[in-house]
C-alpha positions in Angstrom: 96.0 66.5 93.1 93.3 66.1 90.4 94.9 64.4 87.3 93.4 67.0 84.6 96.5 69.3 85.6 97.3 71.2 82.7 100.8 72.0 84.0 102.2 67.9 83.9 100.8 64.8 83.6 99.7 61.5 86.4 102.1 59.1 85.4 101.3 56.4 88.0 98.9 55.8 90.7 99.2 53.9 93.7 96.2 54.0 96.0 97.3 50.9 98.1 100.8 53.1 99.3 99.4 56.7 98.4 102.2 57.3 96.0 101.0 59.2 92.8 103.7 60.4 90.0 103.7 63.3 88.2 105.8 64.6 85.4 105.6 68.7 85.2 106.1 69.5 81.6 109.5 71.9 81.7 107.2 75.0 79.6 104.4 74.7 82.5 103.3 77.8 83.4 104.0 79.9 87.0 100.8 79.9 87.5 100.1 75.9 87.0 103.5 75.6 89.4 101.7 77.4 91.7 98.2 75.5 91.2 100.1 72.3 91.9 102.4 73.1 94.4 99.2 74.6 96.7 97.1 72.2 95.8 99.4 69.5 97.1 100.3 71.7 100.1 96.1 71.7 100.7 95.6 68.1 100.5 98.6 67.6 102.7 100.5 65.8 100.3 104.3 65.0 100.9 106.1 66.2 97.7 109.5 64.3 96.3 111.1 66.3 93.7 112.6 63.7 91.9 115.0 64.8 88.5 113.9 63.2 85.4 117.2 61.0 83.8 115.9 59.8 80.1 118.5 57.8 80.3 117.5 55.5 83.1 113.6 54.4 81.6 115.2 54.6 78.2 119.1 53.3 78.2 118.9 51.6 74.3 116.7 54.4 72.5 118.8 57.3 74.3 122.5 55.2 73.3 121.2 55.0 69.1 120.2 58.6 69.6 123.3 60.0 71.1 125.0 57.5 68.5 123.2 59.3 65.6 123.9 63.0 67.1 127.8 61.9 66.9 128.0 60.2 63.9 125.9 62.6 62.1 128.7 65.9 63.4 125.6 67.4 65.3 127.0 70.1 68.0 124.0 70.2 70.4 121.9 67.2 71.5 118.4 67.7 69.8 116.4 64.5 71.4 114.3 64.2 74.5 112.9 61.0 75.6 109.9 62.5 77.7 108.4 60.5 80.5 105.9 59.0 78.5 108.2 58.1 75.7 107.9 60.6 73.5 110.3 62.0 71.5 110.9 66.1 71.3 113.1 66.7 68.4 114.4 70.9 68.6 117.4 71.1 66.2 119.8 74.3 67.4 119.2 76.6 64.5 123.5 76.9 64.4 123.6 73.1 62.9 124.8 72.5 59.9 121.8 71.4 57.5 124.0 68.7 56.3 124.4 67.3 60.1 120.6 68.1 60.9 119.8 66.0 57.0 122.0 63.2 57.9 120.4 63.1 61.4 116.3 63.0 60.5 117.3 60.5 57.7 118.9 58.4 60.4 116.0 58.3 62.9 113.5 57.5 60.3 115.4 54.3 60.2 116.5 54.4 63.9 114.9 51.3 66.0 113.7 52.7 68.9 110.9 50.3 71.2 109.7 51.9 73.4 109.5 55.8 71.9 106.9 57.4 69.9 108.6 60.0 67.4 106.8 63.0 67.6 106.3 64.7 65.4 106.0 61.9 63.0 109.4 62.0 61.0 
């Protein structure tokens, strides 16, 4: 599978054992599913659907943000911890400003390693 895949990105490469990972972004098109899926089938790839767990990569970034969703009141969980470490921020439009205020304030000053905050809060 050539890594310029608009549908995901090459996470690792292994040449020696012939494993390469991908991550599929979730909004990828059907038609880059498709473009992967047959392209891997073509090249006679084995394919391991594997579900992506933030919290296994990520166990101290995803604790201080669920701690921050809880102490702030928030109802839904508005942080993703992609792959690559970034993080997707999508507040439910239900909150209530004053939990989704209390919330950005506290991750400007959240210490979190290993994640980029995107978009830069």
């Amino acid at each position: 599978m050539a890594s310029n895949w608009k549908g995901g990105r090459l996470l690792t490469k292994d040449d020696a054992q012939g494993l390469y990972r991908y991550w599929a972004y979730p909004g990828r098109t059907a038609s880059q599913a498709r473009e992967f899926m047959f392209g891997a089938m073509q090249s006679g790839l084995f394919l391991d659907i594997v579900a992506y767990d933030e919290r296994l990569p990520f166990r101290g970034e995803r604790t201080a943000l669920d701690q921050i969703a809880v102490g702030c009141g928030l109802t839904h969980d508005p942080f993703f911890i992609t792959p690559v470490g970034e993080l997707e921020i999508n507040f439910d439009i239900a909150e209530q400003p004053k939990a989704v205020t209390c919330a950005t304030q506290k991750l400007k000053r959240a210490s979190l390693p290993n994640v980029a905050k995107r978009p830069a809060i």
